[in-house]
C-alpha positions as CSV (number, residue, x, y, z in Angstrom):
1,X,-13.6,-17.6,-24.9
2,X,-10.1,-18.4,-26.3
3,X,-8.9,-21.8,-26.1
4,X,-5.3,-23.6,-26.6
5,X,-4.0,-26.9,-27.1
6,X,-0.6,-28.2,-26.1
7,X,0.3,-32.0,-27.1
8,X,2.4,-33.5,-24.1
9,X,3.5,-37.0,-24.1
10,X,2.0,-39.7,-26.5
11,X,-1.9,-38.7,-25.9
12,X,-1.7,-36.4,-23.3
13,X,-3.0,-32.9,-24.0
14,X,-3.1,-29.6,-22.0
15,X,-6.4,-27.8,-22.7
16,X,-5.7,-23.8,-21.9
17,X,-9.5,-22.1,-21.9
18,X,-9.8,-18.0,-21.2
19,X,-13.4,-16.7,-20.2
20,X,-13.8,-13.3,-21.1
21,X,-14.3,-11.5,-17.7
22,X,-17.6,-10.0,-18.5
23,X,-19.3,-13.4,-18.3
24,X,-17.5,-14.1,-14.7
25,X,-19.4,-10.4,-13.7
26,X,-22.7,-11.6,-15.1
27,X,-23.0,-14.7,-13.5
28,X,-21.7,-12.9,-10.3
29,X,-24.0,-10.1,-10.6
30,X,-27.1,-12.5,-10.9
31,X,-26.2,-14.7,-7.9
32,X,-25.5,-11.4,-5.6
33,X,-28.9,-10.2,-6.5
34,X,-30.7,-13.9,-5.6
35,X,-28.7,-13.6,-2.6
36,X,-30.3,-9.9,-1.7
37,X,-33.9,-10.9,-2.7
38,X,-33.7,-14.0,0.4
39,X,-31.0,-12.7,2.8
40,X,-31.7,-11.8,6.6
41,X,-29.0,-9.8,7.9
42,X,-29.6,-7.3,11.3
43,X,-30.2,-4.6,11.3
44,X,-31.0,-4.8,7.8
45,X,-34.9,-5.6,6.2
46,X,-34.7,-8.3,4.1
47,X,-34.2,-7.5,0.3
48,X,-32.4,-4.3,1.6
49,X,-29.6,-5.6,2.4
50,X,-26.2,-3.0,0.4
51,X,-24.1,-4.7,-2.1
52,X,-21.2,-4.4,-0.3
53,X,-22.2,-6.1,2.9
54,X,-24.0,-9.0,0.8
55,X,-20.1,-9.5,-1.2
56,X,-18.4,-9.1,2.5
57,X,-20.7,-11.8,4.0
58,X,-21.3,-14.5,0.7
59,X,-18.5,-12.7,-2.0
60,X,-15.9,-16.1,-1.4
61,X,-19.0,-18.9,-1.7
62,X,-20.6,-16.9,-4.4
63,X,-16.9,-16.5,-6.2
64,X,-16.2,-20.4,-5.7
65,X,-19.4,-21.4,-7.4
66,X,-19.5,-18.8,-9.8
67,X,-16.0,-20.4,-11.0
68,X,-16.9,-24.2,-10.8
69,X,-19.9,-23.1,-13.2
70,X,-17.8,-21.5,-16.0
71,X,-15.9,-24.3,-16.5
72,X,-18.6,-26.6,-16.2
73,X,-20.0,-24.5,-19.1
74,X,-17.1,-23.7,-21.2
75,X,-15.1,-26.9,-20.8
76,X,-17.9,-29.2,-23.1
77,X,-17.7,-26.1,-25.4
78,X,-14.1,-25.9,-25.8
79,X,-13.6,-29.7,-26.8
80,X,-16.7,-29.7,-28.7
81,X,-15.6,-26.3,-30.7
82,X,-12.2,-27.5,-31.5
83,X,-13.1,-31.6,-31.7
84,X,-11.3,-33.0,-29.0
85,X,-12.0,-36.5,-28.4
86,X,-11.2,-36.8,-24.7
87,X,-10.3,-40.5,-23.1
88,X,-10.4,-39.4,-19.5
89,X,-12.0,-36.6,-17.1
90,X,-9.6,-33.8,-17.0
91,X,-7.4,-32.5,-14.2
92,X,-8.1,-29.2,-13.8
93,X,-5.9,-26.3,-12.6
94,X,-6.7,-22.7,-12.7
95,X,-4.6,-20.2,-13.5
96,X,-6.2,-17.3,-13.0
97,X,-9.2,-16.3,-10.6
98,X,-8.7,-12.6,-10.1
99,X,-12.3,-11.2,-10.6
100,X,-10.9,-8.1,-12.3
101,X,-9.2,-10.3,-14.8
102,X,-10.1,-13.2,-17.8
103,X,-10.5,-16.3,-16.0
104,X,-7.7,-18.7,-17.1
105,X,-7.6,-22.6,-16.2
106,X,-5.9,-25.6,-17.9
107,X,-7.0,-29.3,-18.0
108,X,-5.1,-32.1,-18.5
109,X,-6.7,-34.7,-20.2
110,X,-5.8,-38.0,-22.3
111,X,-7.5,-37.8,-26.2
112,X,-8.1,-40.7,-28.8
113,X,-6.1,-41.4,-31.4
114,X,-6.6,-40.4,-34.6
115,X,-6.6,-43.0,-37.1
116,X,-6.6,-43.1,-40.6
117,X,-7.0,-46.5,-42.0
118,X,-4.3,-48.5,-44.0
119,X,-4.1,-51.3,-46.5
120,X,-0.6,-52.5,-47.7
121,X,-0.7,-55.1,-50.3
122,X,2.2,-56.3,-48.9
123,X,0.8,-57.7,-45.9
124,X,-1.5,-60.4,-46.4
125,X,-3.7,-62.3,-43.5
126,X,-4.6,-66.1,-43.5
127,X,-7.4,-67.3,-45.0
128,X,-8.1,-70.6,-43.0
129,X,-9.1,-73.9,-44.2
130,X,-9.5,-76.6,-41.8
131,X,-9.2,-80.7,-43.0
132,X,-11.1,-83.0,-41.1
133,X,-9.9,-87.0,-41.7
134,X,-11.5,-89.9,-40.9
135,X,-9.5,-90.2,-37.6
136,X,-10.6,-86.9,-36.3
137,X,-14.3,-88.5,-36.3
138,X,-13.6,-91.6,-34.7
139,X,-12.0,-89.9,-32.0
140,X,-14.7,-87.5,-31.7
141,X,-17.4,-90.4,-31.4
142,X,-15.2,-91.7,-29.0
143,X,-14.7,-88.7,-27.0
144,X,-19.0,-88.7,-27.1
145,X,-19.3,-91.9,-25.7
146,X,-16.8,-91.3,-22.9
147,X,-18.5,-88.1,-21.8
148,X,-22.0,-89.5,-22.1
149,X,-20.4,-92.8,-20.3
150,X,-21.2,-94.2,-16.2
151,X,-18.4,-94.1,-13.9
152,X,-18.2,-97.4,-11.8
153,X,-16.3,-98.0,-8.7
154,X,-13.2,-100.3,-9.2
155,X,-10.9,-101.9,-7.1
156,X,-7.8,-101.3,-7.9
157,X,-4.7,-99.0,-8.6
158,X,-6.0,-95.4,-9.9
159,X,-5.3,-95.3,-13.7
160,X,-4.8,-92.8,-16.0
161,X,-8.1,-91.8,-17.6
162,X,-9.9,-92.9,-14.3
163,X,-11.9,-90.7,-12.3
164,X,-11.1,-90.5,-8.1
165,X,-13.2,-89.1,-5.5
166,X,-11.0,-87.4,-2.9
167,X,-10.2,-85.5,0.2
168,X,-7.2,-83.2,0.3
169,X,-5.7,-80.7,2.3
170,X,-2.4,-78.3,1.0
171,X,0.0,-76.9,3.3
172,X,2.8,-74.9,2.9
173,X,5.8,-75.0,5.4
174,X,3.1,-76.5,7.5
175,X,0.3,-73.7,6.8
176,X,-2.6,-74.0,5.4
177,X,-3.7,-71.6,2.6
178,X,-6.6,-70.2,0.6
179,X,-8.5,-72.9,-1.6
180,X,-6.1,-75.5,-0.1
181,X,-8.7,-78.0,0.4
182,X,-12.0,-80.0,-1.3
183,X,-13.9,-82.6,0.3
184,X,-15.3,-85.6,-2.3
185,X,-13.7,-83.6,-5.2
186,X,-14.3,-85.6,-8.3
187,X,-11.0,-85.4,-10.4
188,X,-10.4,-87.5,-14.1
189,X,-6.7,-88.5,-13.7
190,X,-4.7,-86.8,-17.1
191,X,-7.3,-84.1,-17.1
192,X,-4.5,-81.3,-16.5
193,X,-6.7,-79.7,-14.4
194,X,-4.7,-79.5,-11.4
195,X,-1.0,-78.3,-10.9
196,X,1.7,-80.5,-12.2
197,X,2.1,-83.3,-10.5
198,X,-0.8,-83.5,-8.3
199,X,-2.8,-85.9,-11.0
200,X,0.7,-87.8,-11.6
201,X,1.0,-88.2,-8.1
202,X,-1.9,-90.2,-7.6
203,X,-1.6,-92.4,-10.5
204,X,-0.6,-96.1,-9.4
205,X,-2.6,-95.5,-5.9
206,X,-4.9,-97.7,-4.2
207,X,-8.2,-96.2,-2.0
208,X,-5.9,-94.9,0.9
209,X,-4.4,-91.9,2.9
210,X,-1.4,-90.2,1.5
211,X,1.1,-87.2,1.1
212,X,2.4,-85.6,-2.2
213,X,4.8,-82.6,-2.9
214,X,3.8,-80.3,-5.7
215,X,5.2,-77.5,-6.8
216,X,2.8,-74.3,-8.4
217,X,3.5,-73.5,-11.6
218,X,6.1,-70.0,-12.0
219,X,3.1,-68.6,-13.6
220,X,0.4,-69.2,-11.5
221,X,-2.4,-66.3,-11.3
222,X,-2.2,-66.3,-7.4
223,X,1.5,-64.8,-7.4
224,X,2.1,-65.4,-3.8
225,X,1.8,-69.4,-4.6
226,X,3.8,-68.8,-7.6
227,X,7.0,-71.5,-8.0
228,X,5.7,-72.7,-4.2
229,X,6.6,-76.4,-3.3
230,X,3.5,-77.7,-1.0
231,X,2.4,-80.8,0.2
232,X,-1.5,-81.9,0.4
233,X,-2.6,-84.7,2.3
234,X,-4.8,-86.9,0.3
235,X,-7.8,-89.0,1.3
236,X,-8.5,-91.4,-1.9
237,X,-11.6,-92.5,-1.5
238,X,-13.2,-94.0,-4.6
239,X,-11.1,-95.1,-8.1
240,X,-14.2,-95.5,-10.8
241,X,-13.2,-96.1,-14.4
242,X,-16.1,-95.5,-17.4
243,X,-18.3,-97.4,-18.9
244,X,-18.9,-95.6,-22.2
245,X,-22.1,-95.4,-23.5
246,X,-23.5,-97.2,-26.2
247,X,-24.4,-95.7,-29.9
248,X,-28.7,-95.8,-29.2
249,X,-31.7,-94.1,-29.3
250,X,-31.0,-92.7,-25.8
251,X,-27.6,-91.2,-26.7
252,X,-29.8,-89.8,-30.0
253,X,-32.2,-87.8,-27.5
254,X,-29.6,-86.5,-25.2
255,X,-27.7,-85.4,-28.2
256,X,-30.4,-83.9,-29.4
257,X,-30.2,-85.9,-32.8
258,X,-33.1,-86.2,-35.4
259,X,-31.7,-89.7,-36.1
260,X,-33.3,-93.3,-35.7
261,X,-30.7,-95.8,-36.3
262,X,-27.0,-96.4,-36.0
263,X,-25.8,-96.1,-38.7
264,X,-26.9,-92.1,-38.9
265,X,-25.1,-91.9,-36.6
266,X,-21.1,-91.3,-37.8
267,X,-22.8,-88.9,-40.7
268,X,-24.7,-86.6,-38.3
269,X,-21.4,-86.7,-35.8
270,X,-19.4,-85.6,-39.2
271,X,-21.8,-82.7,-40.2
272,X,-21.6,-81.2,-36.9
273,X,-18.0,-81.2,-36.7
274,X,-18.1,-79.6,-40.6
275,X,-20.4,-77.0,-39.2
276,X,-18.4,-76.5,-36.6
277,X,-14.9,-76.1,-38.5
278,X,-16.9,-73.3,-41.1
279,X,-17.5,-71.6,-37.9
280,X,-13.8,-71.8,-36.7
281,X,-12.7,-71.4,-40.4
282,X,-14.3,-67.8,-40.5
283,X,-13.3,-67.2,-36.7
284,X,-9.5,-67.9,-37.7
285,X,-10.1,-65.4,-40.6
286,X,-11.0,-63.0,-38.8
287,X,-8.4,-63.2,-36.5
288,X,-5.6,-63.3,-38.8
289,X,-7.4,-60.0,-40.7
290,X,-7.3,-57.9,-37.2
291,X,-4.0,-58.9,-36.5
292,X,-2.3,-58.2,-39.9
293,X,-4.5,-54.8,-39.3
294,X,-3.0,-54.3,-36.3
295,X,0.4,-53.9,-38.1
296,X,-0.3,-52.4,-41.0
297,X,-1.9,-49.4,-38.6
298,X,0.6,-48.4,-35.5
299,X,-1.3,-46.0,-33.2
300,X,-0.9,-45.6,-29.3
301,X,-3.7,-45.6,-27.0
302,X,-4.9,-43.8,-23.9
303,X,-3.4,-45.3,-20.8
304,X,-6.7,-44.6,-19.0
305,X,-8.6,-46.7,-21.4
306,X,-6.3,-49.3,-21.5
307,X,-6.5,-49.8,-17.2
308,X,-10.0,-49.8,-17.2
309,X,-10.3,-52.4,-20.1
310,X,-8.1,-54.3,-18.2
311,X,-9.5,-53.9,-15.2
312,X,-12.8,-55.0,-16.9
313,X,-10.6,-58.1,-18.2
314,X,-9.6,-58.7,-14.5
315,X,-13.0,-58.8,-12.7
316,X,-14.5,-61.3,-15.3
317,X,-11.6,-63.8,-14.6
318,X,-12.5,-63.0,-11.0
319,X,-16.0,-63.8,-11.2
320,X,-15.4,-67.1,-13.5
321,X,-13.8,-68.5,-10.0
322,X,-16.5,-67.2,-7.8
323,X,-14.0,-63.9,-6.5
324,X,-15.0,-60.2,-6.7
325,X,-12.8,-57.1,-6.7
326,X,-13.1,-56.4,-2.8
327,X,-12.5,-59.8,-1.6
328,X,-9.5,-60.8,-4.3
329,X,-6.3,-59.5,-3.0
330,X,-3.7,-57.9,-5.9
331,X,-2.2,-61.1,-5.9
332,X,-4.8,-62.8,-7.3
333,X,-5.0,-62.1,-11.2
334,X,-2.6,-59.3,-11.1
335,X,-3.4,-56.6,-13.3
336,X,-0.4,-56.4,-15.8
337,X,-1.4,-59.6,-17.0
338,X,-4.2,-58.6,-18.7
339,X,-2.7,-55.4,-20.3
340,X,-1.0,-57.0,-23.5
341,X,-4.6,-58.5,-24.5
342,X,-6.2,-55.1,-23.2
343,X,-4.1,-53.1,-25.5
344,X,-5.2,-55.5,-28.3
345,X,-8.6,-55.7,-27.6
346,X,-8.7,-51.4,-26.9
347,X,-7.3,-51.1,-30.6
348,X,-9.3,-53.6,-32.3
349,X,-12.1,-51.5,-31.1
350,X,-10.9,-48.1,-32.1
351,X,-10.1,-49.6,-35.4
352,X,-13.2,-51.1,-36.1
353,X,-15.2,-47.9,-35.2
354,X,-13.1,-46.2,-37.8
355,X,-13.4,-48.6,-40.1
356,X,-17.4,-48.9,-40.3
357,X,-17.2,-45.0,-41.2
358,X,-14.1,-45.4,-43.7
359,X,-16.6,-47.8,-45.5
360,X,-19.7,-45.9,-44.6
361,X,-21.2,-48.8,-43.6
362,X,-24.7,-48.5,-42.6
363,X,-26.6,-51.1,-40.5
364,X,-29.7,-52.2,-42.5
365,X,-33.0,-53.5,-40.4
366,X,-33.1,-55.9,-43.3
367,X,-30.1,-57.8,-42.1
368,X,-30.7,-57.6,-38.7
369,X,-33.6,-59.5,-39.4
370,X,-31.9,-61.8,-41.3
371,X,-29.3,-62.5,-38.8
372,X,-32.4,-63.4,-36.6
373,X,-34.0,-65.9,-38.8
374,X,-30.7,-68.2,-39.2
375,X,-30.5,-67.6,-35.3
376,X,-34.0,-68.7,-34.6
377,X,-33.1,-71.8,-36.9
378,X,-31.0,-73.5,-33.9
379,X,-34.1,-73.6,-31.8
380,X,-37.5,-76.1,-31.5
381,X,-39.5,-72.8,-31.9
382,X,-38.1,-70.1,-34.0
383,X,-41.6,-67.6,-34.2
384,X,-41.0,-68.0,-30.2
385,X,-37.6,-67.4,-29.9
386,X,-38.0,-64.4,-32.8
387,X,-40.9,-62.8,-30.4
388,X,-38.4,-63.3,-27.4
389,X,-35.3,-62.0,-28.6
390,X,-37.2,-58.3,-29.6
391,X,-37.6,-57.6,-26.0
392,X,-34.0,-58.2,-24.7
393,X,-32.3,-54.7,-25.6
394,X,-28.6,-56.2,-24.8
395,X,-28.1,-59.3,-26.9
396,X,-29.9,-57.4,-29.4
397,X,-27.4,-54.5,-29.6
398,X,-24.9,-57.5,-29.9
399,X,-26.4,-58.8,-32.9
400,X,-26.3,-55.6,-34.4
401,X,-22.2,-55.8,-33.7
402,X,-22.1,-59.0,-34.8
403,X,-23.7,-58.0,-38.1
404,X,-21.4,-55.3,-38.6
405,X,-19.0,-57.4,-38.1
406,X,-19.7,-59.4,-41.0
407,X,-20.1,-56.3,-43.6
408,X,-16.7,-55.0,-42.3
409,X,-15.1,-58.5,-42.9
410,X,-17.1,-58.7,-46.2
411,X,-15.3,-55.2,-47.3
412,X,-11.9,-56.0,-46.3
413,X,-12.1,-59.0,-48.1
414,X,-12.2,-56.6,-50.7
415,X,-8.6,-54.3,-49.9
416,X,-6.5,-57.0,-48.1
417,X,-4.4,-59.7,-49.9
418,X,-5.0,-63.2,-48.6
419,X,-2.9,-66.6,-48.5
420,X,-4.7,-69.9,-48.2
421,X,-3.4,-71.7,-44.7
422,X,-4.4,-75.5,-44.5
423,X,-4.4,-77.2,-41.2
424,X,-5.7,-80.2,-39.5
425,X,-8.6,-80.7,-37.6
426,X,-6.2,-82.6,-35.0
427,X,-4.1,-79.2,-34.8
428,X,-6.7,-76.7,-33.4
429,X,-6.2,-78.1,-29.7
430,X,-3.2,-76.5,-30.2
431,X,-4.3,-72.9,-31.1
């Protein structure tokens, strides 16, 4: 077997494999003589039946398969022989099928990159370090009291802040449209979760019927309502402002707070919020490491794997708003705007594989086990939750990621230059 490789464009490659002909006349030979042992043909007793009549009557069928089998074979061999990392089933053509001649075919195929790993000490990523002031935790405790808070009907003109109960129906140019309506939808007035305007619109109102004009945002993810002006009838039912709650045992218990008086309280609310700006401290890290990664090492990827990763990217934003792939139209969540994080996510992934074995890192049942104890720490019983997590094979496989992770991060601590970067607490909203 003889095999050539031609590099097309970027990481397309043209796989040329020649099979000598005596293994084409081997596996022919075979198959005609299975054929001879089971064939009835009259006039002929079965098992007797010539060569020549058996090649008439099966010779085409027997060629075909004979022909799909070599390539299954020699194919895997061919990539394997000369280390071809392919990205996508090839496209195969053949080239020559004479039975007196070396079979000749050619596959088109995308491969991976190849990647060798680079540190510049000119580069340098952002080591995060995140200041929390003594504003930052009164607003916190009051954001907790809000959300733990009673809504109570008022009577009067809807607020900002205030939660309504409504009715509405969109229309556009008089038609209604797909998700244009909600009956006793419950929406907090300055929330932002509507389109602009339609929470602005009801500000000032008293519990009646009404009609606002909104228009959908340029980049809305349903590109048929993109930059649409539409109005939407609205029934405003109920205006309730909150009663926030007060700072007392049962806030403690829905909490979940080991904490008998009131005056714990502000010190537990600010060692959660330092626990949870480590986390975000190392989480910023590590984003800034990748991304100074990412241009330190320039490599193109295979368009196939980039489509299906953002494809993958598409159906979990489908499935977040209750839509699957066969009843979401193209419009909805188009699929180029996913392919700039796809392309970023595809590489980060390449270069992290190649990075574990650049550092030979080796993943040690010791830290595994580890990583399991301080996870089993979070929960009332950790021996239950250690005897539990043993027997689910996926978020195990993602612990073993997400430790790593943390010896990759650990080593290019080690080869990349860092700069301290200081931010707020108050400034991470904004990230």
């Amino acid at each position: 077997m003889r095999v050539s490789i031609k590099k097309l464009k970027d990481l397309e490659r043209k796989i040329t494999v020649t099979v000598p002909v005596k293994e084409y006349e081997t596996k022919f030979t075979a198959k005609l003589k299975n054929i001879q042992t089971k064939a009835k043909v009259d006039g002929f007793r079965k098992g007797n039946v010539p060569n020549d009549v058996l090649e008439q009557r099966y010779g085409a069928s027997i060629h075909n398969e004979v022909i799909n089998e070599i390539i299954q074979e020699s194919y895997p061999k061919a990539i394997a022989e000369y280390k071809i990392r392919t990205a996508s089933s090839p496209q195969v053509s053949i080239e020559s099928e004479d039975p007196k001649k070396p079979l000749v075919y050619s596959a088109m195929t995308e491969v991976f990159p190849e990647i060798k790993p680079k540190f510049s000490r000119w580069s340098s990523y952002e080591k995060f370090e995140i200041v929390i002031e003594e504003g930052d935790i009164d607003l916190a405790i009051k954001d907790i009291k809000k959300r733990y808070g009673e809504w109570n009907d008022v009577e009067r003109a809807a607020k900002k802040d205030d939660q309504v109960i409504i009715d509405f129906i969109g229309k556009i140019n008089g038609e209604e449209f797909e998700g244009n309506s909600a009956k006793d939808f419950k929406l907090v007035l300055g929330s932002n979760s509507m389109i602009p305007g339609f929470e602005d619109s009801i500000i000032g109102k008293k519990s009646s019927k009404f009609t606002i004009q909104c228009k959908f945002p340029d980049d809305y993810f349903k590109k048929d309502l993109a930059g649409v002006e539409a109005n939407f009838d609205i029934d405003l039912k109920q205006i309730q402002e909150i009663k926030e709650a007060n700072i007392n045992k049962e806030l403690f218990t829905k909490l979940q707070m080991d904490i008998k008086e009131s005056s714990e309280f502000r010190d537990e609310i600010t060692q959660r919020m330092k626990n949870e700006v480590s986390a975000q401290e190392k989480e910023l890290t590590k984003e800034s490491m990748y991304e100074t990664l990412l241009k330190i090492n320039n490599f193109k990827i295979p368009k196939v794997t980039l489509n299906e990763q953002a494809n993958l990217m598409r159906k979990d934003a489908l499935m977040r708003i209750g839509h699957s792939e066969d009843n979401a139209g193209d419009d909805l969540f188009p699929i180029d705007t996913f392919l700039e994080k796809a392309e970023k996510r595809v590489k980060l992934d390449l270069l992290f594989s190649e990075l574990i074995g650049y550092f030979e890192i080796k993943l040690e049942k010791q830290k595994i086990d580890e990583f399991i104890d301080e996870e089993s720490k979070r929960y009332k019983d950790p021996e239950q939750y250690k005897q539990w997590i043993i027997g689910q094979p996926n978020q195990m496989e993602q612990f073993r990621m997400v430790v790593l992770e943390k010896q990759l991060v650990e080593k290019l601590e080690n080869v990349l230059k860092s700069k301290k970067k200081v931010i707020k607490f108050s400034e991470l909203a904004n990230r």
